[in-house]
N, C-alpha and C positions, 0 to 999 in steps of 0.2 A: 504493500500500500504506500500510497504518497506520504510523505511527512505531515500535508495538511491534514489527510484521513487518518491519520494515527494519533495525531492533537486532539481530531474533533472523537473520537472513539475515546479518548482518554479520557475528554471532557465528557464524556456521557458515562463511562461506565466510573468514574471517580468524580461525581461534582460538587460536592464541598471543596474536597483538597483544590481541584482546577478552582475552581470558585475564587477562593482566595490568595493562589498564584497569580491568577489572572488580573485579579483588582490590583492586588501589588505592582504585578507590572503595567498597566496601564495608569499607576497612580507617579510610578516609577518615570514615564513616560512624560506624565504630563507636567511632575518635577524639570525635568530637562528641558522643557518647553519652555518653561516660565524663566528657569535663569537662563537660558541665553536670551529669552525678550528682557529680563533685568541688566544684564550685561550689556544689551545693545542699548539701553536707556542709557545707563552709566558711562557709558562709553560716547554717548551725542552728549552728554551733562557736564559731565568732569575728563574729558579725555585726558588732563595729565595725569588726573591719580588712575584711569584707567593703566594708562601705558605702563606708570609705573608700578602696579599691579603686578601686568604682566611680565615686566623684566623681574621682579622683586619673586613669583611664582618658580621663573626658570632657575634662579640662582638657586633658591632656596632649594628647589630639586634636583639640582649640580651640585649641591653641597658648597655653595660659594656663599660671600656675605652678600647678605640685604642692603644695599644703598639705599639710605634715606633720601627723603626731597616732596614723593608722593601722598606720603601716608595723609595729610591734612587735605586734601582736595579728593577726599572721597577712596583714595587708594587702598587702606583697610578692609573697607567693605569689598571693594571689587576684589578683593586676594580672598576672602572670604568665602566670597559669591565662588570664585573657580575651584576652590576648594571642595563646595560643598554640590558644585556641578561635576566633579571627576568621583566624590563621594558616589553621586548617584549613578553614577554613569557604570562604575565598577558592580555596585548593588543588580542595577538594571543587568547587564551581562550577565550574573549570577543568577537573577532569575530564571532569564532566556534561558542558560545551562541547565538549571532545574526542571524547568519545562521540560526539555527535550531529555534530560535522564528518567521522569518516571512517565513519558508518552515513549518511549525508547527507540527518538530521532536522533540523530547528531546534528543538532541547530547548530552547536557550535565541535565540529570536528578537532579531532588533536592539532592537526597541523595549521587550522586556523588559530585555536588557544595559541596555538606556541608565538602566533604572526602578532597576534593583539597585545602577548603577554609582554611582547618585546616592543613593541612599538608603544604602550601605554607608559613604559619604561620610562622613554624619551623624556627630557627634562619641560617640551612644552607642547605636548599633548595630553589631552585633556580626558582622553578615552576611545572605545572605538567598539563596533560590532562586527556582527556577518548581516549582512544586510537581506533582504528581502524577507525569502522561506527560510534561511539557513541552508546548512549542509555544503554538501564541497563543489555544488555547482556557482557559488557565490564569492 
């Protein structure tokens, strides 16, 4: 069966458990919605403390020091804010894996994990999926 038919069997024959996977990740979903429309706010608002946000993000995840300068034009909040959008974003992929281990798809296949595990690695990104259906046509 397709991975969608194995979802939607999942979801029938388990629908509590899907029930509340499901909410989670569409709730997951609508998390990351909202801070990047909060980021693009902050970002037309305050773009120095944006920027400096952003540089203040990579450093800090290079293991380098934090230059000051931004933090008072809103810079805090936006470090914050990307903070708490790579938090969800991590959550979210975790769900999608969850899903796909008890519907038993590979939404997110090994060789994809290993592609996401290493590029979310990266000091300025922010997070990443398999996009569409999942699986290794993706």
């Amino acid at each position: 069966p397709s991975m969608v038919s194995a979802i939607n069997k999942w979801r029938h024959d388990q629908p509590e458990q899907a029930t509340e996977l499901w909410q989670r990740i569409i709730g997951l979903n609508t998390q990351v919605s909202n801070s990047i429309k909060a980021l693009s706010q902050r970002a037309a608002a305050q773009p120095g403390g944006y920027r400096w946000a952003l540089t203040a993000l990579v450093a800090e995840r290079s293991g380098e020091c934090v230059a000051s300068g931004g933090e008072d034009d809103g810079g805090l909040e936006v470090r914050q804010l990307l903070r708490d959008l790579r938090n969800t974003m991590l959550l979210l992929r975790s769900g999608m894996r969850t899903m796909g281990e008890v519907a038993q798809v590979p939404l997110e296949p090994p060789p994809q994990t290993r592609l996401l595990d290493a590029t979310a690695a990266l000091p300025a990104v922010m997070g990443g999926g398999v996009p569409g259906a999942g699986g290794f046509d993706a």
